[in-house]
C-alpha positions as CSV (number, residue, x, y, z in Angstrom):
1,X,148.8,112.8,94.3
2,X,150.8,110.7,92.1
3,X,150.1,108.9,89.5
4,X,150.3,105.3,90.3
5,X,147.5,106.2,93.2
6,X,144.9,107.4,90.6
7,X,144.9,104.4,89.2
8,X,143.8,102.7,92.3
9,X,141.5,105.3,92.7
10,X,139.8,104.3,89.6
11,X,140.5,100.7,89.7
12,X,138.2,101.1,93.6
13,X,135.7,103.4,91.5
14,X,134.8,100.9,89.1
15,X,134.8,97.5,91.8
16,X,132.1,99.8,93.8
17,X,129.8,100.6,90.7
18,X,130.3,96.3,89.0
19,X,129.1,95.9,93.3
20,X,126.2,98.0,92.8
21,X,125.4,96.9,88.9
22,X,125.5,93.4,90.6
23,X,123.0,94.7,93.4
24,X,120.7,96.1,91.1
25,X,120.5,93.1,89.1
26,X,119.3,90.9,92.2
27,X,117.0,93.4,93.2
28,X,115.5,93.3,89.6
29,X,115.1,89.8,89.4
30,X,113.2,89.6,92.6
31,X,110.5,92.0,91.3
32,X,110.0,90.5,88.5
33,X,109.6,86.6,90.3
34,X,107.4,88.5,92.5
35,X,105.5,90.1,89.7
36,X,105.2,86.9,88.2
37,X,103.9,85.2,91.3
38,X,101.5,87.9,91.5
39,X,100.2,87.6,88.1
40,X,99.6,83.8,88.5
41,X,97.5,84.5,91.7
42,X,94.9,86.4,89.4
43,X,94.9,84.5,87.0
44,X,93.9,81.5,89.5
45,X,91.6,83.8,91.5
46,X,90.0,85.4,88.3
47,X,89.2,81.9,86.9
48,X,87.9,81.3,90.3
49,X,85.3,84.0,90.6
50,X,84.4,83.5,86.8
51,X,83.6,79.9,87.5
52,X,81.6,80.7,91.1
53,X,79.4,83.3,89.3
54,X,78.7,81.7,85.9
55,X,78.4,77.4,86.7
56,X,74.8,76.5,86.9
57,X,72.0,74.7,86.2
58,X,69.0,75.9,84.4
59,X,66.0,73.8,84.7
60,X,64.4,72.7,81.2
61,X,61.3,71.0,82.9
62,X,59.9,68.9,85.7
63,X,58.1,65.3,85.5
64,X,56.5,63.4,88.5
65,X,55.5,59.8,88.5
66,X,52.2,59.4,90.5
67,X,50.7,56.5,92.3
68,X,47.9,56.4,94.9
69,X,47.1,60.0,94.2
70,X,50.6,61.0,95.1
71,X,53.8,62.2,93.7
72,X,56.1,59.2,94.6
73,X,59.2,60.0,91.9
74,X,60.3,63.4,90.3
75,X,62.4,63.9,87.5
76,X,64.5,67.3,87.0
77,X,65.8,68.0,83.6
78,X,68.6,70.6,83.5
79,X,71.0,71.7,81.4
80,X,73.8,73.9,82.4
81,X,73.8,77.5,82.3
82,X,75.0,79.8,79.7
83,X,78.7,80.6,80.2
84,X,78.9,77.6,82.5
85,X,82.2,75.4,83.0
86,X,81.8,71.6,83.0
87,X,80.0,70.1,86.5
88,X,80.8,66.9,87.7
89,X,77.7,65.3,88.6
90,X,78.8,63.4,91.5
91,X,79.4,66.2,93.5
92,X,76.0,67.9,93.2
93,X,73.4,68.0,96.4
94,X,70.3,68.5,96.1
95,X,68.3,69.7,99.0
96,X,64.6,69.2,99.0
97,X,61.5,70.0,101.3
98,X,58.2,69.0,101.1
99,X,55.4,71.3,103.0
100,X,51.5,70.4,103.0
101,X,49.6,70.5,105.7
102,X,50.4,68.0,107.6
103,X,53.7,69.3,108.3
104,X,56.8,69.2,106.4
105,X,59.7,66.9,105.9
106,X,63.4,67.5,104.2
107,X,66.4,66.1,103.3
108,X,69.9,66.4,101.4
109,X,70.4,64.0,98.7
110,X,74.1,63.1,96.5
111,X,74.0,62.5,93.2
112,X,75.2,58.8,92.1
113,X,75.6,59.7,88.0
114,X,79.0,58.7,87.0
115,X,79.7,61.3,83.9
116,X,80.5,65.0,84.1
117,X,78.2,66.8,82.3
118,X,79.8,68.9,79.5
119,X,78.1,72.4,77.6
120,X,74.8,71.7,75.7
121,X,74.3,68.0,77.2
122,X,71.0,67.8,79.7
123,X,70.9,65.8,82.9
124,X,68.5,63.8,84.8
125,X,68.4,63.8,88.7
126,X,65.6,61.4,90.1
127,X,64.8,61.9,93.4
128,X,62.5,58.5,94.4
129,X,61.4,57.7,97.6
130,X,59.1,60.8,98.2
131,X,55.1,60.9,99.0
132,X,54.0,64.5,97.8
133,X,50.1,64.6,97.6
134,X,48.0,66.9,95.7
135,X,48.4,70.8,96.9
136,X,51.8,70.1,98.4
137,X,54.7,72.4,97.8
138,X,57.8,71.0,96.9
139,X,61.4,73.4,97.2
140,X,64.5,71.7,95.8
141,X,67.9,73.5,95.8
142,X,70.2,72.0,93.5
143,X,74.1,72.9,94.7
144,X,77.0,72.4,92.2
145,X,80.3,71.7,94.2
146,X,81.2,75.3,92.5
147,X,79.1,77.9,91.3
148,X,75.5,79.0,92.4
149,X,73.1,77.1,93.5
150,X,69.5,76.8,91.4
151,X,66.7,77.0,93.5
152,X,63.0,75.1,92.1
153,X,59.7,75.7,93.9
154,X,56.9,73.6,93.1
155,X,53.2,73.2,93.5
156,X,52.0,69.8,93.1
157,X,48.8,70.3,91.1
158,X,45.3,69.1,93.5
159,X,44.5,66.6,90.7
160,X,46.9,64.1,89.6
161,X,46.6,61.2,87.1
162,X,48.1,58.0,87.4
163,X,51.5,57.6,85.5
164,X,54.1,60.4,84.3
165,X,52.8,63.9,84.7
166,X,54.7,67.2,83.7
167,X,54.4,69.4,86.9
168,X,56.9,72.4,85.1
């Protein structure tokens, strides 16, 4: 061999390891923008679960406004839960049943309240329009538009008084 075709030799040596330097380098890069990608995922699906398990409401208590020996307004006071993100109020249901013996009746009501209620503030949801008379059980299933839902059973007491009563 001669010594002018060593140098080419070395001079092919060295393009074939800058071509696999250069190869390595993409490959890095896309593990580490996938990495990344992945990472962002859990953070998004971590904050996701944290908010579905801990946003509530906890119920503080229960008033009823009686006419005509019957329960024609309640009033739930809640506050949210321990650990609980921020709920905006507009997007609550609440889901309530009546059963006496008569029969029963239900119905799905949206909240109207315009503010988002924030830690250690209460809310008020009125649900008007109702006729619950004395002995009747009342089941109300408030739904957050995330988190888990708070679930209220009720018995209306079998003597009422005229005005605001506390029933919880």
């Amino acid at each position: 061999m001669r010594r002018d075709e060593r140098a080419d030799m070395g001079i092919g040596a060295m393009v074939i390891f800058i071509a696999m330097v250069l190869v390595a380098t993409v490959a890095a890069s896309v593990l580490i923008s996938t990495a990344n990608d992945l990472k962002e995922q859990a953070i998004r699906t971590g904050t996701d679960a944290t908010a579905s398990v801990s946003t509530g409401f906890e119920l503080i208590y229960i008033t009823g406004d009686v006419s005509d020996n019957e329960v024609t307004e309640l009033h739930l006071f809640m506050r949210l839960a321990s650990g609980s993100q921020d709920i905006d109020v507009t997007r609550v249901v609440l889901s309530i049943s009546i059963s006496s013996e008569g029969g029963s009746i239900g119905a799905d009501l949206v909240c109207d309240a315009t503010n988002t209620v924030i830690v250690d503030d209460r809310v008020e949801f009125v649900i008007s329009g109702m006729s619950a008379s004395p002995g009747s059980s009342v089941n109300i299933l408030v739904i957050p538009p995330a988190g888990y839902s708070t679930r209220i059973a009720l018995s209306i007491p079998s003597v009422l008084t005229p005005g605001t009563m506390i029933l919880r």
